[in-house]
KEBABA-676322 format. One record per residue (C-alpha): residue in one letter; x, y, z. Coordinates in Angstrom, 2 decimals. Layout:
REM residues N
> a,X,Y,Z $
...
REM end
This chain:
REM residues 504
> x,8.12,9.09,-60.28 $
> x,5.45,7.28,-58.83 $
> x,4.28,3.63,-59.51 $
> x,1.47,4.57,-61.86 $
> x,4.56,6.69,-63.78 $
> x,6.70,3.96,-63.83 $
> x,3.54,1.75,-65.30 $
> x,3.35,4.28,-68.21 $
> x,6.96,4.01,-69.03 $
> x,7.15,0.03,-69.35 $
> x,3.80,-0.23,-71.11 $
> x,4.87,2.63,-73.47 $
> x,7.88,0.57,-74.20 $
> x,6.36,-2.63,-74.34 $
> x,3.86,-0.82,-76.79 $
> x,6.85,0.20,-79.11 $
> x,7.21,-3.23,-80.43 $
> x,3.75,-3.23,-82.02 $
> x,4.79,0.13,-84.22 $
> x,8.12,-1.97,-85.23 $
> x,7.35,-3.92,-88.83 $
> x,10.11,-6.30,-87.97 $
> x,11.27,-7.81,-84.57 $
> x,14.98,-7.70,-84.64 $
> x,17.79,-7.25,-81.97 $
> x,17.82,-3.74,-82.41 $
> x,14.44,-3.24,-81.64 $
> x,14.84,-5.61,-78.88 $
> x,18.08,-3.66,-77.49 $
> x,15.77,-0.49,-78.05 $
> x,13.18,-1.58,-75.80 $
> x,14.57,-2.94,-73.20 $
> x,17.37,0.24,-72.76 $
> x,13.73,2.12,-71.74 $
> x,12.68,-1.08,-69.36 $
> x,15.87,-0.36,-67.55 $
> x,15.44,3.21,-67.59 $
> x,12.59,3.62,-66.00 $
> x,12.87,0.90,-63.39 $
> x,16.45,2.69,-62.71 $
> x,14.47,6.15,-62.44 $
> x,11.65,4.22,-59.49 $
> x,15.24,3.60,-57.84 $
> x,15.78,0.06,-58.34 $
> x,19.06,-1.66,-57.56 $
> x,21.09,-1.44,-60.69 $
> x,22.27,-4.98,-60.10 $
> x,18.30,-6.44,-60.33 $
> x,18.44,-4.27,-63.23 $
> x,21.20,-5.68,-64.91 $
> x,19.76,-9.15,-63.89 $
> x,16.45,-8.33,-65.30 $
> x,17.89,-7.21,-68.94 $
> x,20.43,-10.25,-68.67 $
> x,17.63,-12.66,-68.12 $
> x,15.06,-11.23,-70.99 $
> x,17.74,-11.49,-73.58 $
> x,18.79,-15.25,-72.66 $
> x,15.06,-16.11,-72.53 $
> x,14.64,-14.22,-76.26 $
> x,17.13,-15.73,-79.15 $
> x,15.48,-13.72,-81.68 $
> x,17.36,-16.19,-84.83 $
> x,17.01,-19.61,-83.72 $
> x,13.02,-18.49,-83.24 $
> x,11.06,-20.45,-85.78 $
> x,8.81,-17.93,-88.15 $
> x,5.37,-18.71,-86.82 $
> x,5.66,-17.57,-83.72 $
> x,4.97,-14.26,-81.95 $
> x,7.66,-12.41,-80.97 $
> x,5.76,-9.69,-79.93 $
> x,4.15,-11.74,-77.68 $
> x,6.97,-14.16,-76.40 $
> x,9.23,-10.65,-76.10 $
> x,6.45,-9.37,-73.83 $
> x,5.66,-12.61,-71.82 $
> x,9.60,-12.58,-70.46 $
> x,9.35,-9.19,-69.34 $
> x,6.31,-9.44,-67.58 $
> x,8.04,-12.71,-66.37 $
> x,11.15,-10.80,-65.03 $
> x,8.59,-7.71,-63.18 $
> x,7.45,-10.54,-61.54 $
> x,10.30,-12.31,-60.12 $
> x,11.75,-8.35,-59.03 $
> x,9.16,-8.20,-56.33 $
> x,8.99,-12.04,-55.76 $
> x,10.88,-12.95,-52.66 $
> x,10.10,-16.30,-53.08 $
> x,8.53,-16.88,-49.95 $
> x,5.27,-17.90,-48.72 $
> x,3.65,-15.51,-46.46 $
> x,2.19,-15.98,-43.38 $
> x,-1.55,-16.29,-43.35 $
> x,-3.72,-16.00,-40.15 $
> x,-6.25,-19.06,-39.21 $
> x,-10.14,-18.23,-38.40 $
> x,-11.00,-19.35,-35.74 $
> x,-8.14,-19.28,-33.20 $
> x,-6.08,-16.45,-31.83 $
> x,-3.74,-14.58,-33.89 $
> x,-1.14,-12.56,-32.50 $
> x,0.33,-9.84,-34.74 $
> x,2.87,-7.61,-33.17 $
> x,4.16,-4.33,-35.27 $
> x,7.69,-2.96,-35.08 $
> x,9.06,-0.22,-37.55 $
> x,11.22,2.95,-37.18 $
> x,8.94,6.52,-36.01 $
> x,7.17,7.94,-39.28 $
> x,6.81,4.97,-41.53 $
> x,3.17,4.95,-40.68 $
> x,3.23,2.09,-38.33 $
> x,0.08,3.07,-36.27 $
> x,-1.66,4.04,-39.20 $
> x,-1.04,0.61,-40.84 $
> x,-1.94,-0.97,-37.86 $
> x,-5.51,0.34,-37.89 $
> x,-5.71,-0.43,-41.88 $
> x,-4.92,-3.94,-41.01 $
> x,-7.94,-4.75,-38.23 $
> x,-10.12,-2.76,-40.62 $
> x,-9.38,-4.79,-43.82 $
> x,-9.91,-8.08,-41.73 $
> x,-12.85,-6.90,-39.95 $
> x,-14.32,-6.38,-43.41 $
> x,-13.95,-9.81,-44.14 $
> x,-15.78,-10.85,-41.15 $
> x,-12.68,-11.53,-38.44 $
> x,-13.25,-10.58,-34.87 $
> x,-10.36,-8.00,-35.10 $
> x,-9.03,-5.78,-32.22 $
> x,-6.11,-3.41,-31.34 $
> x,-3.56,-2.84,-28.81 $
> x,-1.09,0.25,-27.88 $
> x,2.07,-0.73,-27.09 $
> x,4.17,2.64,-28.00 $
> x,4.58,4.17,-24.59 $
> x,7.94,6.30,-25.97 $
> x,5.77,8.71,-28.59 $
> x,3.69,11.17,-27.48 $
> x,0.09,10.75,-28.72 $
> x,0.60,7.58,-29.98 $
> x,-2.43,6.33,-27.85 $
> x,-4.74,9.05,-28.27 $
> x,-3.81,8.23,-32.83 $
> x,-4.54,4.40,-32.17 $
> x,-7.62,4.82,-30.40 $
> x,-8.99,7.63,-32.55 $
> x,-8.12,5.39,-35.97 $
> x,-10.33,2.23,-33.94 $
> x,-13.05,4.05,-32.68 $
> x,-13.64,5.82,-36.57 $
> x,-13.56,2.04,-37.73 $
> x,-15.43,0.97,-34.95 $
> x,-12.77,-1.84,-33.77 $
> x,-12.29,-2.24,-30.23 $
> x,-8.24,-1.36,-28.78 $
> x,-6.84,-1.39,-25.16 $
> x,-4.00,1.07,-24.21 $
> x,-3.32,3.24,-21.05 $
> x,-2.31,6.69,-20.13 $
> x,-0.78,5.89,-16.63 $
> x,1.36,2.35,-17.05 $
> x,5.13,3.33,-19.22 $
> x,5.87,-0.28,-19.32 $
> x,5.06,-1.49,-22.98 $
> x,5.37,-5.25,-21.84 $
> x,2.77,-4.85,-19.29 $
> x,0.45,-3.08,-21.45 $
> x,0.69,-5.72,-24.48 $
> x,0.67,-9.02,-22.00 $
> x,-2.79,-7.55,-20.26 $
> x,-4.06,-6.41,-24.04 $
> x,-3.60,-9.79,-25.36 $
> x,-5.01,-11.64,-22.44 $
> x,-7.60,-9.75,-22.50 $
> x,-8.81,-9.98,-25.95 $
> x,-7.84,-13.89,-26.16 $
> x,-10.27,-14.66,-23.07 $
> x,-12.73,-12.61,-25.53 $
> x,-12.05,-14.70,-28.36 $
> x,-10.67,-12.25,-30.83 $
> x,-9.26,-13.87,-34.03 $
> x,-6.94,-10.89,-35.14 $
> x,-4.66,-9.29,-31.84 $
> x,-2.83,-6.49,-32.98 $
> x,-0.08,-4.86,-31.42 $
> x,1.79,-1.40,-32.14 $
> x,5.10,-1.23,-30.74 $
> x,7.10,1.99,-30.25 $
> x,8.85,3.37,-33.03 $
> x,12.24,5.22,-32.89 $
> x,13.82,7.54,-35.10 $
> x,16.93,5.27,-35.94 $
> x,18.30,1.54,-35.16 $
> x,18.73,2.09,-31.90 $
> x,19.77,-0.86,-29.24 $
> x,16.99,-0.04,-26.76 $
> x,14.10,0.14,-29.75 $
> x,15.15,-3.73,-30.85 $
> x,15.26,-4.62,-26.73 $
> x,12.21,-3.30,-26.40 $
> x,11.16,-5.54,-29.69 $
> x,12.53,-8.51,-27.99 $
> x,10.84,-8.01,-24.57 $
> x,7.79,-7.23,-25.67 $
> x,7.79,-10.51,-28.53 $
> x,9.22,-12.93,-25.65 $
> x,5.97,-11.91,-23.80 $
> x,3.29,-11.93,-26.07 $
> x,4.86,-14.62,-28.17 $
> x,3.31,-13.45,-31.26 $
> x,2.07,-15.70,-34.21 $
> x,3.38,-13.23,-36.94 $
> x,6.06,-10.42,-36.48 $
> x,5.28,-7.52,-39.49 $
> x,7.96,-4.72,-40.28 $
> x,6.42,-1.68,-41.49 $
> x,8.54,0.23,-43.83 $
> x,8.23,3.58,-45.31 $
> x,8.61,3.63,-49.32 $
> x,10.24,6.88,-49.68 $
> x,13.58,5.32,-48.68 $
> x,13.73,2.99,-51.92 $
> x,16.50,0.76,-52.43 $
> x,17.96,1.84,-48.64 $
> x,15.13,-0.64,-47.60 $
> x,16.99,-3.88,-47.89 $
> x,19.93,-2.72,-45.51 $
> x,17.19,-2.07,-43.20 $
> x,14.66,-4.66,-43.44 $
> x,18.16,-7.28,-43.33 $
> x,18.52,-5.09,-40.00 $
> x,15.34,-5.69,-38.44 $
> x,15.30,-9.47,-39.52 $
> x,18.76,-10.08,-37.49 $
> x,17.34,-8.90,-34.30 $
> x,13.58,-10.45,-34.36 $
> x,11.95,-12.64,-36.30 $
> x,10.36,-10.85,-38.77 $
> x,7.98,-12.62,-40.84 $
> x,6.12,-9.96,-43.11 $
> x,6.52,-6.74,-44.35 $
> x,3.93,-3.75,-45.31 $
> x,5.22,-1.21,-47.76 $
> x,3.70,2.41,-46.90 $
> x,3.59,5.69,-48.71 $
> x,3.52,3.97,-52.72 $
> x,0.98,6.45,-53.49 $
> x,3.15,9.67,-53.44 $
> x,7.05,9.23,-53.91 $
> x,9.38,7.82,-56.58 $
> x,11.32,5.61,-55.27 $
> x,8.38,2.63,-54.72 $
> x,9.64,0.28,-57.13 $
> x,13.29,0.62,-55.79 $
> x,11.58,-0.26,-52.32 $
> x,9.43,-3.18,-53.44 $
> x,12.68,-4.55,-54.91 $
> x,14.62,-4.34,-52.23 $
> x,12.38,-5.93,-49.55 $
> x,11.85,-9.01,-52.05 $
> x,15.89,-9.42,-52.46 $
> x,15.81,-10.17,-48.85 $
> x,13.50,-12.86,-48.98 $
> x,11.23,-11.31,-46.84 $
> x,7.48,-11.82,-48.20 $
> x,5.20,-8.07,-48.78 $
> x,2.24,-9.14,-47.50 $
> x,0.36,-5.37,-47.88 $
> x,0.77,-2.16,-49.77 $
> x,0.11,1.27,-47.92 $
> x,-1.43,3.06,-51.18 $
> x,-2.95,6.51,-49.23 $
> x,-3.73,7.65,-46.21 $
> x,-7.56,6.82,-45.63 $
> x,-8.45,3.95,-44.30 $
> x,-8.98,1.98,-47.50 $
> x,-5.83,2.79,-48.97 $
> x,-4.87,-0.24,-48.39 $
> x,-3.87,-3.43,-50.66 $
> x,-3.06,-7.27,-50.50 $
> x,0.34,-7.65,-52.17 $
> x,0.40,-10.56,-55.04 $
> x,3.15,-10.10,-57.24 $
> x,1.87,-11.33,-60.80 $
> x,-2.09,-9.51,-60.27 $
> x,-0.01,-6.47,-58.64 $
> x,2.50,-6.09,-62.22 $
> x,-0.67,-6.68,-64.46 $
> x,-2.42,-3.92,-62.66 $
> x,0.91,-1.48,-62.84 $
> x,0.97,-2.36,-66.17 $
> x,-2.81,-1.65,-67.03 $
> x,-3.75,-5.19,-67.87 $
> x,-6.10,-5.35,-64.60 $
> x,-6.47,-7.53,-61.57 $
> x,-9.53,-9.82,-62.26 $
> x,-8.22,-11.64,-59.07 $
> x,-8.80,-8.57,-56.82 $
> x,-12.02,-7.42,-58.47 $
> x,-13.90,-10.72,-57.88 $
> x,-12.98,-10.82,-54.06 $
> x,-13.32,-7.10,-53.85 $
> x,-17.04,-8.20,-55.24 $
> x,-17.04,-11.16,-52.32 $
> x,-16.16,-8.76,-49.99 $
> x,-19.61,-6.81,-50.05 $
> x,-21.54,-10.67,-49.51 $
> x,-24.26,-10.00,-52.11 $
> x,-25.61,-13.55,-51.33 $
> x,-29.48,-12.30,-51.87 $
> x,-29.20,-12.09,-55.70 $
> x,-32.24,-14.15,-57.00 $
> x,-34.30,-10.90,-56.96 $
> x,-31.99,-9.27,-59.33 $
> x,-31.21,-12.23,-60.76 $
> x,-35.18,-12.55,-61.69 $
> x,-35.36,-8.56,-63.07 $
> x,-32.54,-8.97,-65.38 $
> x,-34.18,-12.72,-67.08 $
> x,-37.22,-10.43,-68.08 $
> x,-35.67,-7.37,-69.06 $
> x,-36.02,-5.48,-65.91 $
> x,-34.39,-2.48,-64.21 $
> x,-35.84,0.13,-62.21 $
> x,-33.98,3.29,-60.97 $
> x,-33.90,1.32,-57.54 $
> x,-31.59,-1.52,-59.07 $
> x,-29.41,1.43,-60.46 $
> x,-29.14,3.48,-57.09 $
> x,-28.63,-0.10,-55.33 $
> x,-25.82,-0.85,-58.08 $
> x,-24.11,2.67,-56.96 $
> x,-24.18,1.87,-53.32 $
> x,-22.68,-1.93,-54.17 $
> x,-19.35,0.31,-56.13 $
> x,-19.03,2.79,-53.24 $
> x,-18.96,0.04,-51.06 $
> x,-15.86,-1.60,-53.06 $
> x,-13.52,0.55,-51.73 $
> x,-11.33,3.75,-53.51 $
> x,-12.70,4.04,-57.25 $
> x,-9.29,4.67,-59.03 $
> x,-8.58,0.82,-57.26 $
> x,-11.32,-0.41,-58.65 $
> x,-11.11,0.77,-61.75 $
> x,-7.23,-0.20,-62.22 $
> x,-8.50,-3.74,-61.38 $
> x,-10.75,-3.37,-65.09 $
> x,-8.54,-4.73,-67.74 $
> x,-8.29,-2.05,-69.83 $
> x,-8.76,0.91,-67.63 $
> x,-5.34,1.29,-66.46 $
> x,-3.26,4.00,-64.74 $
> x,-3.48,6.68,-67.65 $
> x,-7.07,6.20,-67.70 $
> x,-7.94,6.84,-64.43 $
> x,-5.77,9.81,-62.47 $
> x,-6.45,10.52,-59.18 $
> x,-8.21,13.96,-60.23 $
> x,-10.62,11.56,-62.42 $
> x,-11.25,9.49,-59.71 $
> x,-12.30,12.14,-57.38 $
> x,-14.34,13.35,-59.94 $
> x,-15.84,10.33,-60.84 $
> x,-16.99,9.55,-57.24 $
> x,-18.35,13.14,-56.68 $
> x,-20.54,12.31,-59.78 $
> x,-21.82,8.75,-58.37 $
> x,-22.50,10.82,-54.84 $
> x,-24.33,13.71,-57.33 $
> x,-26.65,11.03,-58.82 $
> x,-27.67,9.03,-55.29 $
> x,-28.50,12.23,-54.05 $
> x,-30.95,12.85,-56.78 $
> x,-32.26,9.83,-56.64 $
> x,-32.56,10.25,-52.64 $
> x,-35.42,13.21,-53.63 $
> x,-37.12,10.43,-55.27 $
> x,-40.33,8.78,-53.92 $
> x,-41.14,4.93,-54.36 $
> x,-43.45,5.02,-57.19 $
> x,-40.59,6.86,-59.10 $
> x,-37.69,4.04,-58.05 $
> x,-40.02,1.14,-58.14 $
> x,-41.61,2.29,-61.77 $
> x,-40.77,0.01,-64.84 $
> x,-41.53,2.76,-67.11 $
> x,-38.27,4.25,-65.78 $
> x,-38.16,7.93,-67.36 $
> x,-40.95,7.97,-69.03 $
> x,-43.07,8.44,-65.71 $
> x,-41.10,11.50,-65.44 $
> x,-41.50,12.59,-69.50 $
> x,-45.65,12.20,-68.94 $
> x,-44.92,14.44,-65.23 $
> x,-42.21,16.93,-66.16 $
> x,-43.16,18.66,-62.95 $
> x,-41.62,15.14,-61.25 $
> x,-38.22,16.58,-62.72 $
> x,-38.57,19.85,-61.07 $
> x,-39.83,18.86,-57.69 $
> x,-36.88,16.12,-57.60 $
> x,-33.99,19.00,-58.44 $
> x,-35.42,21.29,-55.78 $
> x,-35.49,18.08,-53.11 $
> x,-31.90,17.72,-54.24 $
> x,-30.47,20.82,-54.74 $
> x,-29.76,20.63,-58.16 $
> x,-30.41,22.06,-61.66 $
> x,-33.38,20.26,-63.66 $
> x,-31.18,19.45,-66.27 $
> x,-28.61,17.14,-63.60 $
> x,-32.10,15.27,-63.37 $
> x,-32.39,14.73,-67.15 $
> x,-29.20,13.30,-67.12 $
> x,-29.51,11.17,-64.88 $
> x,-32.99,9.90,-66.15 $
> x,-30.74,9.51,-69.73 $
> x,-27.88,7.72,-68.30 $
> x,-30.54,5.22,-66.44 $
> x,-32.36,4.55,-69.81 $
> x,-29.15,3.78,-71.38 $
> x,-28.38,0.89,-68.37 $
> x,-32.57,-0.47,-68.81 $
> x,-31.61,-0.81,-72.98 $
> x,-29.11,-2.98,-72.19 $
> x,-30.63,-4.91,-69.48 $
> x,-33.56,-5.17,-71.73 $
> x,-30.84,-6.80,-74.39 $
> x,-29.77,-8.75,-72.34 $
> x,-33.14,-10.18,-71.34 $
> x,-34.04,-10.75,-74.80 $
> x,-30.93,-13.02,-74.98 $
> x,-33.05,-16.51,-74.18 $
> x,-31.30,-19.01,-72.28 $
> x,-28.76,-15.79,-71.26 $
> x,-29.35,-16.87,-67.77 $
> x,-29.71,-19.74,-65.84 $
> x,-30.30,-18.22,-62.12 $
> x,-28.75,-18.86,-58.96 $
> x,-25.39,-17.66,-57.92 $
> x,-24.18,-14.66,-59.94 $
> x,-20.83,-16.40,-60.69 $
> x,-22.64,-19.01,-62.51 $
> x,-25.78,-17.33,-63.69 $
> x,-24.38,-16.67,-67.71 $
> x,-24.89,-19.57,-70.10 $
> x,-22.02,-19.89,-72.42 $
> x,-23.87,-20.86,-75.48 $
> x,-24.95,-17.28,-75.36 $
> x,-22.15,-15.15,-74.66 $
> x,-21.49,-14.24,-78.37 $
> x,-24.16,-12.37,-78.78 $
> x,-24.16,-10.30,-75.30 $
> x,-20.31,-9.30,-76.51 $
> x,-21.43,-8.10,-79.67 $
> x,-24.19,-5.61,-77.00 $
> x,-21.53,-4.53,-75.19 $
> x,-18.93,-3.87,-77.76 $
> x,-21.19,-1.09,-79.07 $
> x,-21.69,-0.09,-75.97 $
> x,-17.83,0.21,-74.62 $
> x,-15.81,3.20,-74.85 $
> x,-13.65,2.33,-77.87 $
> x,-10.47,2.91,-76.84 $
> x,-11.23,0.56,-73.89 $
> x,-11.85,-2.08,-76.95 $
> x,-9.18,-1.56,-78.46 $
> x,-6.59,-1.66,-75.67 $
> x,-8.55,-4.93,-74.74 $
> x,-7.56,-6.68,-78.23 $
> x,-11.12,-5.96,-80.02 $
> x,-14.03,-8.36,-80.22 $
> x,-11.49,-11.26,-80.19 $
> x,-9.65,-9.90,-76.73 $
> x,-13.33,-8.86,-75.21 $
> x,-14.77,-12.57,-75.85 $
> x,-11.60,-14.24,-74.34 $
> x,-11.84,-11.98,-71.55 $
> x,-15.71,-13.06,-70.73 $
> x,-14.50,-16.08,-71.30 $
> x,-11.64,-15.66,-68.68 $
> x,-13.99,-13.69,-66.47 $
> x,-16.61,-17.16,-66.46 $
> x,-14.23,-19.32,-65.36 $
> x,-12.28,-16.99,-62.57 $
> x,-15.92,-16.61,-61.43 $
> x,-16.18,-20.03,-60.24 $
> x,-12.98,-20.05,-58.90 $
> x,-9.97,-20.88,-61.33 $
> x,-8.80,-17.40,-61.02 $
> x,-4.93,-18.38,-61.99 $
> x,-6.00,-18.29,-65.66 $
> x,-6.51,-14.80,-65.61 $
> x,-3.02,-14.23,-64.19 $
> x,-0.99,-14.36,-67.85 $
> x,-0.47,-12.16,-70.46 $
> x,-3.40,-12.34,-72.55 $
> x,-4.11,-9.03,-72.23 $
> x,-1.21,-7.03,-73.05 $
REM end
């Protein structure tokens, strides 16, 4: 059972309380028997289990409740509470400091992914604008090198390794001179791997830490093992300082939950999740945004930085279309480019309150981004006068023989270009909408460019517009308007709002 599985099965049980017509200990009981269940299943230490049911039940006293409140609701905010504090170790993690040097040295057993992880990390930081760089120090496997430097040069980060030296102190004290006198912010070195606890792997550790004197030490630990993590994690954390841990591998085996667990009852802060094997696959670990997102109830939090990430500072242009009702087929193919930029769509898409796990599968997502890819290429076969046109489709219903020149530049059938030309009209009605709105917006930055006086009115657009399960799962009109609402204000940078359980 996989995370999103184990999602399913806590929402589907938190969900049974709403078909109950009266709260009572029995339905309670009920409940929380397929809580425990399912975290048991994911491999979770039956003592945090226990703990977990133990605590809900002293934090729920279902008869000395007064009548007006929401059981439902309080029943549901102590659960969430207790997810929470299972993958909470309770400590603050380390963060690096732009600007200066920082030294992060890797250590792990052979096959949890270490190199892999290591390459992930420069990448993710690089994306947020660090000067990020690599460095080989696994001279005991076989290829390790060649991996390292084939995983920087794809992401275009610069590494240092050799073929000749077999000393891994030598090679990490000349790669982290070296990129120090360069002024590199993020220094990261892989360290051999072995495949047990052996003496010589955590002398190795030791030598090659003493040397380099790393600002952060990070364990990299392979999921699959589940609850068998906290004996080794505590293992690792005798010998070296350990400071962080990654997770790897949640994507694929059933016994993530057990392993998050674990690694937080050792006080011994997650800092990253390893969710696949490209690249991207890779997540910042916050406990409270991570269980709203396993739960389906979105991460609003990772969304907006997600949306940081792709520094869309020139947005007065846009900003200018959408006042007067304007949207060409340009906007729309630069909109596209802006999601594929974001990172895996399934990731996104969990972050959507409301489009959780059983929404989007992975064969969805694959599907969905092979679709998005379709409709740039179309619009690719398109010339300027066709992007730039604020007639939109109607250039092309006064030309049909625009449609068929534009499916043979693309390789497509003529009616893949009709519905594309229908899905764009459907995005220029409600931009038009939401021009029509006066006062709507107020320019400038895009996080404060929506007046508040007039948000009614643009909910009531896009409630006819939204799938309506989506609605309904998001509370109807009343749960879509506190959501804006919520969305507003996390815009401008109170995101801890959106961190409860308003949603559920």
């Amino acid at each position: 059972m996989v995370l999103a599985d184990l999602g399913r099965k806590i929402t589907s049980a938190l969900r049974s309380l709403s078909n109950a017509t009266i709260i009572n200990e029995e339905v309670l009981n009920a409940m929380l028997k397929e809580v425990c269940a399912a975290l048991l299943e994911a491999d979770v230490n039956i003592k945090l289990v226990k703990q977990l049911r133990e605590n809900v039940k002293a934090a729920i006293d279902l008869e000395e409740m007064a009548s007006g409140l929401n059981k439902r609701r309080m029943i549901q905010h102590a659960v969430f509470k207790e997810l929470v504090k299972l993958v909470d170790p309770g400590v603050k993690a380390w963060t690096p400091t732009k600007g200066k040097n920082n030294v992060i040295m890797f250590v792990g057993l052979q096959g949890s992914g270490k190199t892999t992880t290591c390459s992930k990390l420069a990448y993710y930081y690089q994306r947020k604008g660090w000067k990020t760089c690599l460095i080989c120090a696994d001279t005991f496997r076989a290829g390790a090198f060649d991996q390292l430097k084939q995983n920087a040069t794809k992401a275009r980060i610069p590494f240092y390794g050799s073929y000749t030296e077999m000393d891994p102190v030598v090679i990490a004290t000349e790669g982290v001179d070296k990129f120090k006198a360069e002024n590199f912010e993020i220094i990261i070195v892989d360290t051999s791997g072995r495949h047990k606890q052996e003496d010589s792997l955590f002398e190795e550790m030791l030598q090659v830490s003493n040397a380099v004197q790393p600002d952060n030490i990070v364990y990299v630990m392979d999921a699959s093992i589940g609850q068998a993590c906290e004996s080794q994690a505590k293992a690792f954390k005798d010998k070296v300082d350990v400071a962080s841990v990654i997770v790897t591998k949640l994507d694929g085996h059933a016994k993530g939950g057990g392993a998050l667990s674990a690694v937080a009852a050792t006080r011994s802060p997650i800092i990253f999740i390893g969710t696949g094997e490209h690249i991207d696959d890779f997540e910042p670990f916050k406990t409270q945004p991570f269980i709203s997102k396993l739960l389906g109830m979105g991460d609003i939090e990772g969304l907006i930085d997600r949306v940081n990430d792709l520094k869309l500072d020139d947005n007065e242009d846009l900003i200018n279309k959408l006042k007067h009702g304007q949207f060409t087929l340009r906007d729309m193919y630069e909109q596209f480019q802006n999601i594929m930029k974001m990172g895996p769509f399934g990731q996104i898409m969990g972050m959507i309150p409301g489009f959780g796990t059983d929404f989007m599968s992975k064969g969805n997502e694959q599907e969905s981004m092979a679709r998005l890819k379709k409709l740039m290429t179309i619009m690719d076969s398109m010339n300027d006068q066709e992007l730039d046109c604020k007639d939109g489709a109607k250039l092309f219903s006064k030309q049909p023989n625009r449609i068929q020149r534009v499916a043979r530049g693309s390789g497509v059938a003529t009616r893949d270009v009709q519905e594309l030309l229908t899905q764009y009209t459907k995005f220029a009605q409600m931009v038009k909408k939401m021009g029509g709105i006066k006062g709507l917006f107020k320019g400038g930055d895009m996080s404060k460019n929506v007046n508040p006086s007039q948000m009614a009115k643009l909910n009531q657009q896009m409630a006819k517009m939204m799938d309506p399960r989506v609605l309904h799962h998001m509370g109807g009109m009343t749960g879509l308007q506190s959501m804006m609402r919520q969305f507003q204000q996390g815009a401008a940078g109170n995101m801890k709002g959106m961190m409860n359980f308003n949603n559920m």
